[in-house]
MARZAVO-65612 format. One record per residue (C-alpha): y, z, x. Coordinates in steps of 0.05 Angstrom, whole numbers, padded with zeros to 5 digits, always signed. Layout:
N
YZX ...
END
This chain:
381
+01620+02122+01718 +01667+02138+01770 +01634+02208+01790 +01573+02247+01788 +01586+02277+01715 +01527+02332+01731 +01588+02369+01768 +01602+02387+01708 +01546+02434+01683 +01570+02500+01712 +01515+02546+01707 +01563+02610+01696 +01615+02566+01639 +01589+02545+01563 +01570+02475+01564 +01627+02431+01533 +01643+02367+01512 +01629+02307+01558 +01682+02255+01561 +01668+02204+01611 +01723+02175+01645 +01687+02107+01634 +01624+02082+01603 +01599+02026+01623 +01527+02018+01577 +01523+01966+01534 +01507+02002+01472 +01518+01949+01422 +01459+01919+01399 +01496+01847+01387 +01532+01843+01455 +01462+01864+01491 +01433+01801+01453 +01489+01766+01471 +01495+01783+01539 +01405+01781+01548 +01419+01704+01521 +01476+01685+01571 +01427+01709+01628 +01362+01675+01602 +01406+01615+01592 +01418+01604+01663 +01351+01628+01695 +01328+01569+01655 +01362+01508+01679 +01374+01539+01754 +01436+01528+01777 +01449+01601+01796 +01515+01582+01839 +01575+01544+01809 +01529+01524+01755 +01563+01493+01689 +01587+01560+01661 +01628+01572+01714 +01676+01505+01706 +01671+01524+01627 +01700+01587+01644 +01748+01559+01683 +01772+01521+01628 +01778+01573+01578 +01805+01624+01621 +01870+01564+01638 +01882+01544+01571 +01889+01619+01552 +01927+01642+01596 +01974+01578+01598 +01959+01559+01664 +01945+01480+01688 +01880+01505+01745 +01835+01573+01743 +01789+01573+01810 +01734+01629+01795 +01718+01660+01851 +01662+01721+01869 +01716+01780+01864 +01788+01796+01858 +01792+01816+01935 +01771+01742+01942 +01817+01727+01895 +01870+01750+01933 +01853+01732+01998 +01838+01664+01975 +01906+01656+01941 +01941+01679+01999 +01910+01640+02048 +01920+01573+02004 +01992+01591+02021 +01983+01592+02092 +02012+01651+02119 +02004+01655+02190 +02019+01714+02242 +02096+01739+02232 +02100+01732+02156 +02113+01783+02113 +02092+01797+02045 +02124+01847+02005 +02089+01886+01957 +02084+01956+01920 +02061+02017+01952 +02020+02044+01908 +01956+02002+01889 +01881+01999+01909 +01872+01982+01989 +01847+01919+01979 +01930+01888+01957 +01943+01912+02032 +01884+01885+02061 +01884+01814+02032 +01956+01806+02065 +01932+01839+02132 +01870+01795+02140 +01906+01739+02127 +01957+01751+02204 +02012+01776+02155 +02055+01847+02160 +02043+01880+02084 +02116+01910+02074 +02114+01964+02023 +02164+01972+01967 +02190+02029+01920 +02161+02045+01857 +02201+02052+01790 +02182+02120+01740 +02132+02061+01702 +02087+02057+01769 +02115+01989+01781 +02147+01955+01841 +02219+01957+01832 +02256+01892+01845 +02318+01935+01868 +02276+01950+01927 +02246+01888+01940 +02316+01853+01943 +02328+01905+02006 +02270+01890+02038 +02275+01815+02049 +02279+01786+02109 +02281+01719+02142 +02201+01730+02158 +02187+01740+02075 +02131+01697+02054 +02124+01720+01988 +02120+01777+01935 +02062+01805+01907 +02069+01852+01846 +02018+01896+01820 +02017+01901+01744 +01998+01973+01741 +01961+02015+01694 +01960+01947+01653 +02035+01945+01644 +02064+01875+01675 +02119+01892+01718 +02187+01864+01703 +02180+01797+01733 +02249+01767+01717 +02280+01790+01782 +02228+01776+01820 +02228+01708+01793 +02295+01692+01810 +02291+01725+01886 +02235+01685+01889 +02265+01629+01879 +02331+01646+01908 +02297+01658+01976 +02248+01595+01978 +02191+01659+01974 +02117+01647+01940 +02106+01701+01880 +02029+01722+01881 +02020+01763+01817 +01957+01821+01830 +01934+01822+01755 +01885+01846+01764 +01897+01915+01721 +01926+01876+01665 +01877+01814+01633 +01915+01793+01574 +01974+01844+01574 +02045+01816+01551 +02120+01819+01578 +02171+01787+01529 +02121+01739+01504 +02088+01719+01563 +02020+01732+01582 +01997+01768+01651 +01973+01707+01699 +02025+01667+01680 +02080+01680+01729 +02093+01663+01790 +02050+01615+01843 +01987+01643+01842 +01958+01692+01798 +01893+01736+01824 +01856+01775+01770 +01795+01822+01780 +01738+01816+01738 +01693+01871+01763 +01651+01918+01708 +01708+01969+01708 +01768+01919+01681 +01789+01914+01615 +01755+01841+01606 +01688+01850+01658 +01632+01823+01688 +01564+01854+01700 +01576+01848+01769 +01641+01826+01828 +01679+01765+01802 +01751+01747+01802 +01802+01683+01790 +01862+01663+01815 +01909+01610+01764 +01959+01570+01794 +01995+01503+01764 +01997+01475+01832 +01950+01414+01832 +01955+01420+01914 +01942+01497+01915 +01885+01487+01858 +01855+01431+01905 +01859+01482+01962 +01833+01531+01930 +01753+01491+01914 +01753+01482+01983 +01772+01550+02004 +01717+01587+01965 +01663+01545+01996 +01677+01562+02063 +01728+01504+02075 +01687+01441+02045 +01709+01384+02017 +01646+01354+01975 +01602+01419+01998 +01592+01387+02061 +01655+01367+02098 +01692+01426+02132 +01769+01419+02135 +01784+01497+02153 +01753+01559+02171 +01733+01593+02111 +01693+01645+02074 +01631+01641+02016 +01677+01659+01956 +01638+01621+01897 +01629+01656+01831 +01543+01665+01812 +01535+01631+01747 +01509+01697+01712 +01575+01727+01722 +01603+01665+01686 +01560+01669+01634 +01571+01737+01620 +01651+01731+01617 +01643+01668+01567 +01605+01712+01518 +01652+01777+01533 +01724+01734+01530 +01717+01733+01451 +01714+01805+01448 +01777+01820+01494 +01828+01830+01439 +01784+01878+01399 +01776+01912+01460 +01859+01915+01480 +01870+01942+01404 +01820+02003+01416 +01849+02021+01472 +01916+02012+01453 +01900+02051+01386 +01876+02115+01428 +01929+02109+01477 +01981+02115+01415 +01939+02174+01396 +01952+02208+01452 +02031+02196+01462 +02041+02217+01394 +01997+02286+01403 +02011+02296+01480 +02091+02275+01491 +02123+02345+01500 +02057+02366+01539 +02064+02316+01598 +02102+02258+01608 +02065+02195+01562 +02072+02124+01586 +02118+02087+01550 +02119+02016+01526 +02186+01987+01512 +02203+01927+01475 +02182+01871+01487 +02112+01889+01526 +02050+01891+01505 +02007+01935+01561 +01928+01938+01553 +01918+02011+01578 +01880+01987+01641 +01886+02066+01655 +01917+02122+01608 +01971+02152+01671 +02000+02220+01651 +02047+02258+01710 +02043+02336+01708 +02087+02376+01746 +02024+02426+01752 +01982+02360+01754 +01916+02396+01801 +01912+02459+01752 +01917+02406+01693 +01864+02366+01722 +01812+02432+01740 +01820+02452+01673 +01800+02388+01646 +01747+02384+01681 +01719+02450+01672 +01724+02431+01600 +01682+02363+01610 +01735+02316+01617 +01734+02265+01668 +01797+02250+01698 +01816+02201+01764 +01874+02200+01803 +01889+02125+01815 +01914+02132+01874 +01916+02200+01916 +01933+02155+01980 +01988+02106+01981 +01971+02040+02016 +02029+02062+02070 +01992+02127+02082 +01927+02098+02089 +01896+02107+02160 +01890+02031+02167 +01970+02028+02154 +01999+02088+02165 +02025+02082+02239 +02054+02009+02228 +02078+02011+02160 +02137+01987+02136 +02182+01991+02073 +02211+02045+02028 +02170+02087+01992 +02203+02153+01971 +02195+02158+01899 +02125+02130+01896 +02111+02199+01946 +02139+02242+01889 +02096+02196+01837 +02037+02201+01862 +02029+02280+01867 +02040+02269+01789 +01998+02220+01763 +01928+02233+01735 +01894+02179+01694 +01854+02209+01623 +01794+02168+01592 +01821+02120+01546 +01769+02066+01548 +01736+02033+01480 +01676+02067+01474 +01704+02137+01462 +01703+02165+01390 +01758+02214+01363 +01717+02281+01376 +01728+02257+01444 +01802+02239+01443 +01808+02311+01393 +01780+02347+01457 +01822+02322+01508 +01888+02339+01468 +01861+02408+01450 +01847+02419+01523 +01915+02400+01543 +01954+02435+01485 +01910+02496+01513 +01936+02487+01573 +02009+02482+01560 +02064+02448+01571 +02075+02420+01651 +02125+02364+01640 +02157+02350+01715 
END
């Protein structure tokens, strides 16, 4: 869960409903078995670290996505860090990306010796190539999108800057595991693709892991050695590096969860329709236009009267997050040295709430959040 839900029992207010933002039990009997087996599987032949589940993973998790090398690695911070430093980005670059994300997009540019340059959002929460195009300069690196909410930004653009200006493009899927844009597949654009796969993404581990996909044999190469703190062979140090391996139980858990992604997408997907087709007139809906395929990472509303929405909600039991109060710009780290254009993610972001919308919620629970928001009104922006 993502807070305390006990806030919730007001001792003067009827109790209500409980809807949990997210629930991460494993209630099903099968998956627990499943999941129980994976675990006993490894404690029994011992290889705890980078054990043989890990390079089956690997496997599956290229040949899905449509990718030539997956490198698993212990999170998707790593991920990113990892991929960015295979690129070698040195003090002076710049790498533009979106302003609104979680920290750790910033940071993995930043603790590499490169400037994070923030760009504009589009109305979809996603970084708008119009304003990456103004932003490059001669000390651009790369571009790293964030495919947010679970919607994969529009790549095409970015593609052909990319290419255009000799730049690296470092997708952050991290939000969107097996989301589609015009028939493509999240993870397989670009350079380097990093993916999270902590408990809270839409295909998880029971712990931190990540991956970062690439079709560079070089970058792959650089990669194995990277995430084992610069070794060639486990032994031989070639550059300053960091512990980044996967644990074999994480592997092990994502082979036995990676068959039950899709069923997962479509549940989500199925209450997300739910809700545009009960809420749109209420608050402005996401909206999914042809050609995509987004996995509902997060259900993002924007309210014009988005704190009152959210009090209400929660004084009725429902568990809502704002994802992300603080733009990476306006984060203390950042805030006195950042640079970009950011204007209409400001006006976004004092919109945006995110309502539950994960698999495990039954329709009495999708019933009461609509009923709480019809009672509420409409607060379109």
């Amino acid at each position: 869960m993502f807070k305390d839900n006990t806030r919730f029992n007001h001792p003067t207010k009827p109790m209500h409903r409980r809807v949990s933002f997210l629930d991460l039990r494993v209630l099903d009997d099968a998956e627990r078995r499943e999941l129980l087996e994976a675990v006993d599987t490894v404690l029994r032949h011992g290889r705890i670290l980078m054990g043989p589940e890990m390079a089956e993973l690997e496997g599956q998790l290229a040949a899905r996505i449509g990718r030539r090398h997956a490198v698993a690695v212990n999170s998707g911070t790593e991920a990113l860090y990892l991929g960015l430093k295979a690129l070698g980005l040195k003090l002076g670059d710049e790498v533009i990306t979106t302003a609104l994300s979680w920290i750790a997009t910033a940071n993995a540019i930043a603790l590499n010796g490169a400037t994070p340059v923030f760009a504009d959002i589009r109305d979809d929460l996603n970084l708008g190539p119009e304003s990456v195009r103004r932003l490059i300069t001669p000390r651009t690196k790369a571009i790293l999108p964030v495919h947010y909410t679970g919607k994969v930004c529009e790549m095409a653009p970015l593609e052909a800057m990319a290419k255009q200006h000799g730049l690296a493009l470092v997708e952050d899927g991290s939000q969107s595991f097996d989301a589609r844009h015009h028939g493509r597949v999240s993870g397989a654009f670009g350079t380097l693709a990093c993916i999270s796969l902590n408990p809270m993404k839409v295909f998880a581990a029971c712990g931190e892991a990540g991956v970062v996909l690439t079709d560079d044999d070089k970058l792959a190469e650089r990669l194995i050695a990277l995430r084992y703190n610069g070794t060639v062979n486990r032994e031989t140090c070639i550059e300053p590096s960091v512990n980044g391996r996967l644990d074999t139980l994480q592997a092990a858990i994502l082979l036995r969860r990676l068959p039950r992604v899709g069923a997962l997408v479509s549940k989500r997907r199925e209450n997300a329709a739910f809700y545009n087709r009960h809420l749109a007139g209420l608050v402005t809906v996401p909206v999914e236009q042809p050609g995509e395929e987004d996995v509902r990472y997060t259900y993002t509303i924007r309210s014009s009267r988005r704190d009152e929405l959210k009090k209400h909600l929660e004084d009725s039991g429902v568990e809502i997050k704002i994802q992300h109060p603080l733009l990476m710009p306006e984060q203390p780290a950042y805030r006195a040295t950042a640079r970009g254009e950011w204007t209409n993610a400001k006006r976004l972001v004092r919109e945006v709430m995110c309502l539950p919308v994960h698999e495990k919620l039954v329709q009495a629970d999708l019933d009461h959040v609509v009923d709480r928001i019809k009672a509420f009104g409409p607060s379109l922006p």
